[in-house]
N, C-alpha and C positions, 0 to 999 in steps of 0.2 A: 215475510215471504214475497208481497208485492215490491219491496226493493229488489229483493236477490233476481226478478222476473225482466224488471228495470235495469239493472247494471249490465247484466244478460243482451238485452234491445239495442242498448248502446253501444255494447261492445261489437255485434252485428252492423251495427251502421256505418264503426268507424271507416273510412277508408284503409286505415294502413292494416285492419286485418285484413282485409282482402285482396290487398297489395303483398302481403307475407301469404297467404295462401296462394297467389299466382304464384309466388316465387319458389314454394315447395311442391308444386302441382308442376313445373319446368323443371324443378331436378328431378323429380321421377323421371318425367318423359325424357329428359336429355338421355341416360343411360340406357333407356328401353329405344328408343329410336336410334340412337349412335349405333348398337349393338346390330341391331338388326342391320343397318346400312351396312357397316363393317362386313357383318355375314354376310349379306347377300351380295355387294358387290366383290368382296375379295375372297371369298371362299373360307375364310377363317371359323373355326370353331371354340369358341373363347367360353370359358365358367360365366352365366351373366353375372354372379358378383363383380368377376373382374371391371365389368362393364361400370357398377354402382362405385364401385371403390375410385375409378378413374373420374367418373363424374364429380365425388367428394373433392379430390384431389384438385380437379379443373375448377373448383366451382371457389376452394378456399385459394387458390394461385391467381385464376384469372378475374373471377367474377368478386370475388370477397364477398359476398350474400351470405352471411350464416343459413338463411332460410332456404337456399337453394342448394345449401350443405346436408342440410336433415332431412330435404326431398332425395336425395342421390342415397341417403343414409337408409334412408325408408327402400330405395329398391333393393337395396341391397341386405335385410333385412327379411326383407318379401322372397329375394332369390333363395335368402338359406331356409325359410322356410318352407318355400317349394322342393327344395334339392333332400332337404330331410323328411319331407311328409307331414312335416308338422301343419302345413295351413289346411292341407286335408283330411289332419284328423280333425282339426279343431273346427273343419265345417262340415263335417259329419254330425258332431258331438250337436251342433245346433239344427241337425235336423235335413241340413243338405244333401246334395247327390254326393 
């Protein structure tokens, strides 16, 4: 057990975890902040997946970051969960509003 506690500590310290979680903490944000500028500045009313799917897209063309592929993947995941109910039931189910 004091290994599996150790391997755990180490893996925490490395740098390129937290270099891969920058990277998937920036594809979220790209699709949620693109989207929003989009709407606000040009009037458009776009599905936020479309938003997630385009950040995948931009992310595997321009940037080649797998990790910043599974962050755009992740909003886009989140979107359909939103759009179908499902994140609100499942934070009901734990006791939320």
């Amino acid at each position: 057990m004091a290994s599996n506690y150790g391997d755990a500590m180490d893996a925490l310290t490395e740098s390129d975890t937290w270099v891969d979680a920058g990277y998937v903490a920036g594809g979220y944000l790209v699709p949620a902040v693109g989207g929003s500028l989009l709407e606000g500045t040009m009037g458009v009313d776009l599905p936020n997946e479309l938003y997630g799917v385009a950040g995948i897209a931009g992310s595997e063309m321009v940037v080649g970051e797998r990790m910043m592929t599974v962050g755009s993947g992740l909003y886009t995941v989140d979107a359909l969960a939103q759009r179908f109910g499902l994140k609100n039931s499942v934070t009901s189910l734990g006791g939320g509003a």
